[in-house]
GUROLO-255939 format. One record per atom (N, C-alpha, C): residue in three letters; atom name; residue number from 0; x, y, z. Coordinates in Angstrom, 2 decimals, always signed. Atoms other than C-alpha are relative to their C-alpha. Layout:
<sites>
+-----+------+-----+---------+---------+---------+
: res : atom :   n :       u :       v :       w :
+-----+------+-----+---------+---------+---------+
: ALA :   CA : NUM :       X :       Y :       Z :
...
+-----+------+-----+---------+---------+---------+
</sites>
This chain:
<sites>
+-----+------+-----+---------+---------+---------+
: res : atom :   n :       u :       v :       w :
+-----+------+-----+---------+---------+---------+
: UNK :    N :   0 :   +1.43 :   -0.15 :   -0.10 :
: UNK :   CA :   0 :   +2.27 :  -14.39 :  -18.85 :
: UNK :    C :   0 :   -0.36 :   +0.60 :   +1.37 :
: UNK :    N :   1 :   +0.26 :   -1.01 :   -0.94 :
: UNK :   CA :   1 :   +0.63 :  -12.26 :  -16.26 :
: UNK :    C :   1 :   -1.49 :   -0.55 :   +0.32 :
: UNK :    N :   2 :   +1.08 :   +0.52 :   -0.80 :
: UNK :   CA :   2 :   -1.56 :  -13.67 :  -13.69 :
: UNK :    C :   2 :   -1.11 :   +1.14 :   +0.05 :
: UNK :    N :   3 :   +0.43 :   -0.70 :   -0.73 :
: UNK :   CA :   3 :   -4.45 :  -11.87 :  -13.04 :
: UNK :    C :   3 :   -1.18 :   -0.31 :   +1.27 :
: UNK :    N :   4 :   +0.90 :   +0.10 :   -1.63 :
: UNK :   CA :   4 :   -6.66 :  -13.86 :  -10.65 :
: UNK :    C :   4 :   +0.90 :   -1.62 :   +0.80 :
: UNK :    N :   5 :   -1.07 :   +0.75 :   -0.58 :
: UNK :   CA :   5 :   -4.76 :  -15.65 :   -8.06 :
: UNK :    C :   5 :   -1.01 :   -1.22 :   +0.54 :
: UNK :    N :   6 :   +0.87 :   +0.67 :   -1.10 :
: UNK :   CA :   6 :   -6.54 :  -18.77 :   -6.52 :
: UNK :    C :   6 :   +0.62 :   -0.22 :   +1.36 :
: UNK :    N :   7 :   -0.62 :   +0.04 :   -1.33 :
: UNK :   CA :   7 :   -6.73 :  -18.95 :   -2.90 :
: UNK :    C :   7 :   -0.09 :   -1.63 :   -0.07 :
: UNK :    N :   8 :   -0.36 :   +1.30 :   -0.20 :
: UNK :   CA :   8 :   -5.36 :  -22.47 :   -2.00 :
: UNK :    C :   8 :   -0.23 :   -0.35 :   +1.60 :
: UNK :    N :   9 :   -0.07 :   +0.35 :   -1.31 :
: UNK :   CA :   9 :   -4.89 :  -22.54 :   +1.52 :
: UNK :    C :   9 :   -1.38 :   +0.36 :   +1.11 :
: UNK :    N :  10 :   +1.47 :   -1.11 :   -0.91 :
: UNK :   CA :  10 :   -8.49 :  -20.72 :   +2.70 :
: UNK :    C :  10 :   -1.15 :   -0.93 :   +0.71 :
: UNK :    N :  11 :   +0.78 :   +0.66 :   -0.42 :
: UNK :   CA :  11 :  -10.92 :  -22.27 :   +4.75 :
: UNK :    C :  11 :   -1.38 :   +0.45 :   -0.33 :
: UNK :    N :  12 :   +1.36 :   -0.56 :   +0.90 :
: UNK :   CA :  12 :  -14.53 :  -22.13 :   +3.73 :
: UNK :    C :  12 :   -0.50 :   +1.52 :   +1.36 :
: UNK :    N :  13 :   -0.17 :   -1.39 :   -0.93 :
: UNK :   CA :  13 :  -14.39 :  -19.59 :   +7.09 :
: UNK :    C :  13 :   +0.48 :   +1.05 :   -0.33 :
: UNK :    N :  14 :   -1.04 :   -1.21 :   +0.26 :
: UNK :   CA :  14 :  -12.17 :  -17.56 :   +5.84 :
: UNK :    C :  14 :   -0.34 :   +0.71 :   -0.78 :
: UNK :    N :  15 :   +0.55 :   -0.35 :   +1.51 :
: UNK :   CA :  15 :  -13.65 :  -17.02 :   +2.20 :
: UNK :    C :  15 :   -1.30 :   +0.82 :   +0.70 :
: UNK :    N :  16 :   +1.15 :   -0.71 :   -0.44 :
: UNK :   CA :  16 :  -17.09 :  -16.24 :   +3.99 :
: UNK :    C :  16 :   +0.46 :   +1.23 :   +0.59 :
: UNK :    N :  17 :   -0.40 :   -1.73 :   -0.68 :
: UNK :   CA :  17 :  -15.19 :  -13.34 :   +6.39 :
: UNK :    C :  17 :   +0.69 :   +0.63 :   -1.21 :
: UNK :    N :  18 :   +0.26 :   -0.86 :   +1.00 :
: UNK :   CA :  18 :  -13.99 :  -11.92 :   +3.24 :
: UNK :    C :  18 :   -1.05 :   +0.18 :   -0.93 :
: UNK :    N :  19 :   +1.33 :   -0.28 :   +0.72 :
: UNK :   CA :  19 :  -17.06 :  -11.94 :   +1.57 :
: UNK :    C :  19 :   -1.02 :   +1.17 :   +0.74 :
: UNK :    N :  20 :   +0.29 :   -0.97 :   -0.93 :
: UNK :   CA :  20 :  -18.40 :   -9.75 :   +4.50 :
: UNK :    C :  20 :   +0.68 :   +1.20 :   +0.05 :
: UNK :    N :  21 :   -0.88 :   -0.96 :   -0.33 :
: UNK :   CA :  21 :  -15.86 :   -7.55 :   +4.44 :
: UNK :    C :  21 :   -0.15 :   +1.18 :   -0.86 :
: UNK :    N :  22 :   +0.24 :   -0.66 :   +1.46 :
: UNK :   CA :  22 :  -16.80 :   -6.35 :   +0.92 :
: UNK :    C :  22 :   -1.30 :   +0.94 :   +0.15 :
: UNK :    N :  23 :   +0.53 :   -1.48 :   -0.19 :
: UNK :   CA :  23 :  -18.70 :   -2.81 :   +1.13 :
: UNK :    C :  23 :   -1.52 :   -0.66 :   -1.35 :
: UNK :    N :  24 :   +0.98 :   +0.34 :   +0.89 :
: UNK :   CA :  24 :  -21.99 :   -4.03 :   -0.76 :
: UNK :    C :  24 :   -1.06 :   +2.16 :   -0.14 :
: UNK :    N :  25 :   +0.90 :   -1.12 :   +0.47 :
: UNK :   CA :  25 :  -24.50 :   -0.99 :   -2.44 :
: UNK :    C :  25 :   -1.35 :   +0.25 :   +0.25 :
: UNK :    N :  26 :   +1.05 :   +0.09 :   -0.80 :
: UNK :   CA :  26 :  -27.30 :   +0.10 :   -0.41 :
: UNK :    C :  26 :   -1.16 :   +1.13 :   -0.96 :
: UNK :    N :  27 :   +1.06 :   -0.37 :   +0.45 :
: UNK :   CA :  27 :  -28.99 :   +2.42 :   -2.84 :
: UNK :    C :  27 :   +0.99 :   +1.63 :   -0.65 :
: UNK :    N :  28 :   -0.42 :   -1.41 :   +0.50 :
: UNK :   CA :  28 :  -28.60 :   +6.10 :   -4.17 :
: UNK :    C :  28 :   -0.82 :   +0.80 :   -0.15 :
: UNK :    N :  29 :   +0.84 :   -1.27 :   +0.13 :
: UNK :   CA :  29 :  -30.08 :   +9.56 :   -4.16 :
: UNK :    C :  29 :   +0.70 :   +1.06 :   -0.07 :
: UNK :    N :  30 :   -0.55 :   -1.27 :   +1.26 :
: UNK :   CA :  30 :  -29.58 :  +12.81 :   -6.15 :
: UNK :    C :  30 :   +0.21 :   +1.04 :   +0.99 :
: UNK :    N :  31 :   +0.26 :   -1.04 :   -1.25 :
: UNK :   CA :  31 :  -27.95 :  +15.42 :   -4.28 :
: UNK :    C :  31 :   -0.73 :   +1.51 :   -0.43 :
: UNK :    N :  32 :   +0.54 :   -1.13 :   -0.11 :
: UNK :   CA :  32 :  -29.20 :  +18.56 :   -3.20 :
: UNK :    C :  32 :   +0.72 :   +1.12 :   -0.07 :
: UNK :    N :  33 :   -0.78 :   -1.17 :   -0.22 :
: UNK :   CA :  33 :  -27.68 :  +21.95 :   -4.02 :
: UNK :    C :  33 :   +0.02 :   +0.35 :   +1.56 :
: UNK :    N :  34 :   +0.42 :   -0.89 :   -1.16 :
: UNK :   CA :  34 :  -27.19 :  +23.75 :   -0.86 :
: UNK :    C :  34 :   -0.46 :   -0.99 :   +1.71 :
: UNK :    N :  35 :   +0.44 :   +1.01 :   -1.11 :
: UNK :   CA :  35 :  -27.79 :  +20.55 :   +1.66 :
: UNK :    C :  35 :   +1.23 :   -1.03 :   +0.38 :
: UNK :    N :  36 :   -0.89 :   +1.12 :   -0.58 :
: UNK :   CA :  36 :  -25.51 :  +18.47 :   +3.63 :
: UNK :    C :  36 :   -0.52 :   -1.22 :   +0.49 :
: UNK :    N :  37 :   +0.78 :   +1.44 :   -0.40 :
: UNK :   CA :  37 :  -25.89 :  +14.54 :   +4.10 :
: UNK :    C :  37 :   +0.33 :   -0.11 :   +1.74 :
: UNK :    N :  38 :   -0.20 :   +0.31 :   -1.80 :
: UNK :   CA :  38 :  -26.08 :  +13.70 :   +7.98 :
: UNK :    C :  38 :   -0.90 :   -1.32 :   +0.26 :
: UNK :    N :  39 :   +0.43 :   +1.67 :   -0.23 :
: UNK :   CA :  39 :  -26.27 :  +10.41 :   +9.77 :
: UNK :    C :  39 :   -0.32 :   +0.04 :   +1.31 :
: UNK :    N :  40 :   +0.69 :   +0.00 :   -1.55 :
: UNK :   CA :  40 :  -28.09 :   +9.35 :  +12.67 :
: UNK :    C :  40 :   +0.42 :   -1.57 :   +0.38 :
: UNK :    N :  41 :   -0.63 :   +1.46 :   -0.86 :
: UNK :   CA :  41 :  -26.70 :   +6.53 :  +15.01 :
: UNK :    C :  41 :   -0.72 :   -0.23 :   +0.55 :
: UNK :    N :  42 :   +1.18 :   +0.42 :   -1.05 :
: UNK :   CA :  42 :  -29.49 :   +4.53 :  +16.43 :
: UNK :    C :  42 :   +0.75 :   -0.29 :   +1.55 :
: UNK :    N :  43 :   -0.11 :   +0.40 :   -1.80 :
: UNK :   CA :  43 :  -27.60 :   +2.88 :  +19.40 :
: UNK :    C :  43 :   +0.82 :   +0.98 :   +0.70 :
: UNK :    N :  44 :   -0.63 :   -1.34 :   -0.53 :
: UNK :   CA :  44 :  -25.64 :   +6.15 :  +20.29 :
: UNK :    C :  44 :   -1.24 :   +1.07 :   +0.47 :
: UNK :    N :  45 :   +0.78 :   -0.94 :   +0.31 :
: UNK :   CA :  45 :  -28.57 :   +8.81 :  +19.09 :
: UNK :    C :  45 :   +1.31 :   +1.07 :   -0.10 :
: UNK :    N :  46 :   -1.01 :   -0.63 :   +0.52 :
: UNK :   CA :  46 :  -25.80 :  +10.84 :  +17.54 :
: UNK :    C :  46 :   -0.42 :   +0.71 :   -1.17 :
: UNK :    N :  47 :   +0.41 :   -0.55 :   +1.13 :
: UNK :   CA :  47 :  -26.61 :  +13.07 :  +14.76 :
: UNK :    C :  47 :   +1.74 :   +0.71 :   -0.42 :
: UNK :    N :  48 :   -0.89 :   -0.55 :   +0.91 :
: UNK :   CA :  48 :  -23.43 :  +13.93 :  +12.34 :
: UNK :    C :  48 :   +0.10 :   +0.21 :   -0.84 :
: UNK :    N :  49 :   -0.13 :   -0.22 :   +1.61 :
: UNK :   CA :  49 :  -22.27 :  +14.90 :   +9.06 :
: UNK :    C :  49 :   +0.43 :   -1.35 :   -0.42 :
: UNK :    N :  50 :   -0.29 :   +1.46 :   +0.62 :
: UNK :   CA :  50 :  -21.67 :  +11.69 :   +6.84 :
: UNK :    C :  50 :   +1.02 :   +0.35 :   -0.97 :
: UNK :    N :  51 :   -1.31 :   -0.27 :   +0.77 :
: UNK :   CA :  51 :  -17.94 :  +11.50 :   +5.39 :
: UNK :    C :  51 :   -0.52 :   -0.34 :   -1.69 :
: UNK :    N :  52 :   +0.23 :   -0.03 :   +1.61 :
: UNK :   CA :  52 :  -18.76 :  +12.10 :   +1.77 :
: UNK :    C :  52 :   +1.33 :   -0.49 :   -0.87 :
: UNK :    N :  53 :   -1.31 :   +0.09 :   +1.01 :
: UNK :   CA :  53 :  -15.63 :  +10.93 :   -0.86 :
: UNK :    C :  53 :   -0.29 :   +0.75 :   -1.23 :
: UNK :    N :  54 :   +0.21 :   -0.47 :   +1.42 :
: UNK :   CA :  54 :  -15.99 :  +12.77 :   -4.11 :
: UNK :    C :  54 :   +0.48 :   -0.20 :   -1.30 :
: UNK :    N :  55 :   -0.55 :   +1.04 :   +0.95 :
: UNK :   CA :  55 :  -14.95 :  +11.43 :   -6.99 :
: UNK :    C :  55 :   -0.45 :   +1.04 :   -1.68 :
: UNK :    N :  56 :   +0.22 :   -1.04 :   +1.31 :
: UNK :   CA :  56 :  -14.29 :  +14.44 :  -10.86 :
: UNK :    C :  56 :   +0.40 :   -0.66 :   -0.59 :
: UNK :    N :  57 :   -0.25 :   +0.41 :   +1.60 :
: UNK :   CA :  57 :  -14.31 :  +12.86 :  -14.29 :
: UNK :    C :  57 :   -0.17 :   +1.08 :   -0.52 :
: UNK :    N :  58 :   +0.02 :   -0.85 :   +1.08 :
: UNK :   CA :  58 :  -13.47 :  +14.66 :  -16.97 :
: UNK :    C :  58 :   -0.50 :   -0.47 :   -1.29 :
: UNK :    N :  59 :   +0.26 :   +0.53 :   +1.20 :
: UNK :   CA :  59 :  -15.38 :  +14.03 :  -20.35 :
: UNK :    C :  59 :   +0.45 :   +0.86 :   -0.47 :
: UNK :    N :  60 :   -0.70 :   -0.81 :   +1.35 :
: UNK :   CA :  60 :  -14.27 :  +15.22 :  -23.77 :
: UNK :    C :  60 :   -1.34 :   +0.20 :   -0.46 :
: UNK :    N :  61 :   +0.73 :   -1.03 :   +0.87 :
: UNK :   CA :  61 :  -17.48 :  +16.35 :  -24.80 :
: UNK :    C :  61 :   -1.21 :   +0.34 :   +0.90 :
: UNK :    N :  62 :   +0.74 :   -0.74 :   -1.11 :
: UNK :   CA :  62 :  -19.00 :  +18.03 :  -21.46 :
: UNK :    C :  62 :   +0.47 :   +0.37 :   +1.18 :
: UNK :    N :  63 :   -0.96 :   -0.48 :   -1.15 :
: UNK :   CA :  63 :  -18.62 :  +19.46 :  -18.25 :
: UNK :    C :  63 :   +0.59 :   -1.28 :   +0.79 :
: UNK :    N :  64 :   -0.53 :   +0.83 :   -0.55 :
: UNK :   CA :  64 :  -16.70 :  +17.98 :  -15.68 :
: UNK :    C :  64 :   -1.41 :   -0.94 :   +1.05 :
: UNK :    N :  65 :   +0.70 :   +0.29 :   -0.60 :
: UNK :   CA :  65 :  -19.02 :  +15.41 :  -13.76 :
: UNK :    C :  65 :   +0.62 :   -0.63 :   +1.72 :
: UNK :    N :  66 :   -0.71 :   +0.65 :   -1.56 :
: UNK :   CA :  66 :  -18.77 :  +14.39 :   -9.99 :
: UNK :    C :  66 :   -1.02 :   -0.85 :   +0.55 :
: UNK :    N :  67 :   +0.74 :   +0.73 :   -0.37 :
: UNK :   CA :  67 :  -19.87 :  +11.70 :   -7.74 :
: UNK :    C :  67 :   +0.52 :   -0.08 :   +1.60 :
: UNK :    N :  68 :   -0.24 :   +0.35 :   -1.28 :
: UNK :   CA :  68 :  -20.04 :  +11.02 :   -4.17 :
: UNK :    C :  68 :   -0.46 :   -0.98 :   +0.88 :
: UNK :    N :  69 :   +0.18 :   +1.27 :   -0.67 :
: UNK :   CA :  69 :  -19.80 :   +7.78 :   -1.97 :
: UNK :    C :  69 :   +0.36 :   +0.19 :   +1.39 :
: UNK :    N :  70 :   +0.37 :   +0.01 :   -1.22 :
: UNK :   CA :  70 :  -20.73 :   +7.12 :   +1.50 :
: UNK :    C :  70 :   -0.22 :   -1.49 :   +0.51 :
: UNK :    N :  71 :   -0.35 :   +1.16 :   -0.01 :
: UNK :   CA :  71 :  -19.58 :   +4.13 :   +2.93 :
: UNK :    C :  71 :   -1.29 :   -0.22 :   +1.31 :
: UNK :    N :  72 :   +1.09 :   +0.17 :   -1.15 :
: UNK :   CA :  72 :  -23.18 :   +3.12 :   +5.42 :
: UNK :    C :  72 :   +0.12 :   -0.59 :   +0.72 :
: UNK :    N :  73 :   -0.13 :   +0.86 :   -0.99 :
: UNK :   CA :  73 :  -22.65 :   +1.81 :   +8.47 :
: UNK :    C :  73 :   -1.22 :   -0.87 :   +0.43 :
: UNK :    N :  74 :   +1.13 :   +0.83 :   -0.26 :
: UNK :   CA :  74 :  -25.17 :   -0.30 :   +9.94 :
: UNK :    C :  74 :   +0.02 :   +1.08 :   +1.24 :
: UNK :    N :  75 :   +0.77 :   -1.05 :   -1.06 :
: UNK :   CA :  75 :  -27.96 :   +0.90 :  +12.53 :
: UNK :    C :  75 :   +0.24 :   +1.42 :   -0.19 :
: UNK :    N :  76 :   -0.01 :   -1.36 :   +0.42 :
: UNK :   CA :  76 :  -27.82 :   +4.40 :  +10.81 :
: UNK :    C :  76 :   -0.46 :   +0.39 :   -0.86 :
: UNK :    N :  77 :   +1.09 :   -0.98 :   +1.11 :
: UNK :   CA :  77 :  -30.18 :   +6.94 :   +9.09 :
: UNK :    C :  77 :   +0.84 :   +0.62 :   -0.89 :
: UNK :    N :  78 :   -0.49 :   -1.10 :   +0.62 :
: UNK :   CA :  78 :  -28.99 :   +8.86 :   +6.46 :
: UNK :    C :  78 :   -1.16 :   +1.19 :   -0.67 :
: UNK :    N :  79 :   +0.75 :   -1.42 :   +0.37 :
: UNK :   CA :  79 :  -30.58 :  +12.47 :   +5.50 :
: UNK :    C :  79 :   +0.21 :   +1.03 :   -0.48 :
: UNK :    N :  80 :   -0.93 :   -1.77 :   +0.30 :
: UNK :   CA :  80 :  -29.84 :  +15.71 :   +3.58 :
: UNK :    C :  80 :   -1.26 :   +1.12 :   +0.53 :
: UNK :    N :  81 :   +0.51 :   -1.25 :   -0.97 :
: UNK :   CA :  81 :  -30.33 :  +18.91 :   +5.26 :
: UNK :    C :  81 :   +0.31 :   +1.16 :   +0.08 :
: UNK :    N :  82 :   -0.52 :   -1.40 :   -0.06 :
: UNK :   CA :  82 :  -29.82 :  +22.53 :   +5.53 :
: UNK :    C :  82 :   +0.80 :   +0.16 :   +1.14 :
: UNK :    N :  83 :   -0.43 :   -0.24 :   -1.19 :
: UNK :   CA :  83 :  -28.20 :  +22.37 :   +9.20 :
: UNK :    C :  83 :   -0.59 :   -1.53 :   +1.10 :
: UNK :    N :  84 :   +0.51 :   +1.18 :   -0.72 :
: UNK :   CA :  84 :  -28.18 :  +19.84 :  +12.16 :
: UNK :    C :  84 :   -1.34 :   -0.07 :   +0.49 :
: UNK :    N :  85 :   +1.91 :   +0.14 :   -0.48 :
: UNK :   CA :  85 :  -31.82 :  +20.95 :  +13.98 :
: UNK :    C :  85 :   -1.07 :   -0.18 :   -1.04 :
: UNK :    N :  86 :   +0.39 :   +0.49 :   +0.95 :
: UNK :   CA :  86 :  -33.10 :  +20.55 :  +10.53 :
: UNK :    C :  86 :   -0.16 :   -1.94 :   -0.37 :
: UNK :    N :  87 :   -0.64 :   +1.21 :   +0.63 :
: UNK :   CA :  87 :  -31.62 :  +17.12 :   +9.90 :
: UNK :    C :  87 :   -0.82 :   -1.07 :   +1.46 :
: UNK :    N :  88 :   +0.69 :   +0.28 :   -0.80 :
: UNK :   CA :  88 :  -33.02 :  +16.46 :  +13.35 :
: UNK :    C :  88 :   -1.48 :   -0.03 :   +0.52 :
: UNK :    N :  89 :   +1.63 :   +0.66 :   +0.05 :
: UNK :   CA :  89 :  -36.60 :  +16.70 :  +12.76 :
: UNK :    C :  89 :   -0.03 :   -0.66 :   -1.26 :
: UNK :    N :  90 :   +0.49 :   +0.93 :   +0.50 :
: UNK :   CA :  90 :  -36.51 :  +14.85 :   +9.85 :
: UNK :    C :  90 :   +0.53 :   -1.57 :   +0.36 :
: UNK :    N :  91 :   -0.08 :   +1.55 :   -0.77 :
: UNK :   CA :  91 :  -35.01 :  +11.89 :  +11.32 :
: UNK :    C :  91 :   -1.14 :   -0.15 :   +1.35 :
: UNK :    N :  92 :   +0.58 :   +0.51 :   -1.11 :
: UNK :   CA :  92 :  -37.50 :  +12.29 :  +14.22 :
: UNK :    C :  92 :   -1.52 :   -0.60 :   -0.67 :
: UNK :    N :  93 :   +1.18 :   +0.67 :   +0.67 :
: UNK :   CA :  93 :  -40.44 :  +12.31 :  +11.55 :
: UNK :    C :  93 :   +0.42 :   -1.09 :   -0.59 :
: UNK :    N :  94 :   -0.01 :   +1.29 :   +0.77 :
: UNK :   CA :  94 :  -38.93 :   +9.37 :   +9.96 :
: UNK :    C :  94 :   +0.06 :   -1.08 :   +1.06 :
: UNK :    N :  95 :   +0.30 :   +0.77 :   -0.92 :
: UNK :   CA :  95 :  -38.64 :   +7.18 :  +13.21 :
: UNK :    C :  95 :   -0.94 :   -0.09 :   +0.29 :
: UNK :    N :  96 :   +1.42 :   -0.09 :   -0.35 :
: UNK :   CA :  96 :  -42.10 :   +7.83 :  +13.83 :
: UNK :    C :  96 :   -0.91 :   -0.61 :   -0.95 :
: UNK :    N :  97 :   +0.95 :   +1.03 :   +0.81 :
: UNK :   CA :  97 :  -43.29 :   +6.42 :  +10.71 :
: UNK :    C :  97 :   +0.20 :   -1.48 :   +0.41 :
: UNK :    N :  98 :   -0.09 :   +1.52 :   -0.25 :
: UNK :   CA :  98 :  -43.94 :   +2.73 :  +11.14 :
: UNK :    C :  98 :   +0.86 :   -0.96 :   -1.07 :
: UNK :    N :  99 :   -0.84 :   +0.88 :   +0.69 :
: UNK :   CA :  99 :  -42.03 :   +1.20 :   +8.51 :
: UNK :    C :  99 :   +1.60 :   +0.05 :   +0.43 :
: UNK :    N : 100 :   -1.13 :   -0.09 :   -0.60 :
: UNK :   CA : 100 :  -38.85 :   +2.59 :   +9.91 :
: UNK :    C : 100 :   -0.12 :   -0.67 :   +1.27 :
: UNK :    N : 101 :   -0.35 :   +0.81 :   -1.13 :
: UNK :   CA : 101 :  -39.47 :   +1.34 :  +13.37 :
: UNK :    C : 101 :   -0.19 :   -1.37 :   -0.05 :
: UNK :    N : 102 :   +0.14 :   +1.75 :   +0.13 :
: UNK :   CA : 102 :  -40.25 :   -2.01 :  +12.03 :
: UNK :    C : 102 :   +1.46 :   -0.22 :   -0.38 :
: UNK :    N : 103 :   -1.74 :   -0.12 :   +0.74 :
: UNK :   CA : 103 :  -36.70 :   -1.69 :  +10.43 :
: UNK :    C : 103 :   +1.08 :   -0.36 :   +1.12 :
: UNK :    N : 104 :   -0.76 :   -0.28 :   -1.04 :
: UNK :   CA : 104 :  -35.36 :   -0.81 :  +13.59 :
: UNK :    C : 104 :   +0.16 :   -1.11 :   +0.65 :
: UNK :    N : 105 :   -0.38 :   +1.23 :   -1.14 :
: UNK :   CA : 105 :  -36.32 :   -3.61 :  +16.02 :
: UNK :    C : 105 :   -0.11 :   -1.07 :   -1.05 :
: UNK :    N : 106 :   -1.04 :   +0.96 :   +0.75 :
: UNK :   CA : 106 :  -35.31 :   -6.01 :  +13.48 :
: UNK :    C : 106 :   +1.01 :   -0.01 :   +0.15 :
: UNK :    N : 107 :   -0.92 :   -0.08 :   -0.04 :
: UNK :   CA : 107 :  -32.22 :   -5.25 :  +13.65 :
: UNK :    C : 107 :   +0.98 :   -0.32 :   +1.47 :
: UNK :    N : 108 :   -0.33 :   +0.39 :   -1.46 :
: UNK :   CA : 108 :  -32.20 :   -5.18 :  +17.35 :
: UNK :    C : 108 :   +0.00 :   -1.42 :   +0.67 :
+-----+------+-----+---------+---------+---------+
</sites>
């Protein structure tokens, strides 16, 4: 017979909680853009980069091939799609400026 869920025996209720943290939870999703690259903004740096995309081709049997792409979100960071970085950089400056984002912000802080 073939185990497939092992119980942990020896784990402290510490231990169980830091793997429970550890686990990449799902912060949301949005449709990409032809022609636009995702870029991330680092609040406690102010860093503006490209955001490591993974891509991920299924093949169905009765359509084209479909693709998907995951972006693992760090904390304290914007994400944005954009034509280029000075692009990507005014819309993160208009989005800090709205008030619901900076309420976001010093929460966090």
């Amino acid at each position: 017979m073939v185990r497939v869920y092992e119980p942990i025996v020896s784990a402290t209720p510490e231990e169980i909680v830091a793997e429970q943290r550890k686990e990449i939870s799902r912060v949301g999703s949005v449709r990409r853009i032809p022609g636009l690259k995702l870029y991330e903004y680092d609040l406690t740096t102010g860093e503006i980069r490209e955001a490591d995309v993974q891509t991920e081709a299924t093949l169905k049997l009765d359509g084209p091939v479909g693709r998907t792409g995951k972006v693992d979100a760090k904390e304290l960071c914007l994400y944005v799609q954009a034509l280029n970085r000075e692009n990507a950089a005014r819309k993160f400056r208009d989005m800090i400026r709205r008030k619901s984002v900076q309420n976001k912000i010093l929460r966090k802080f």
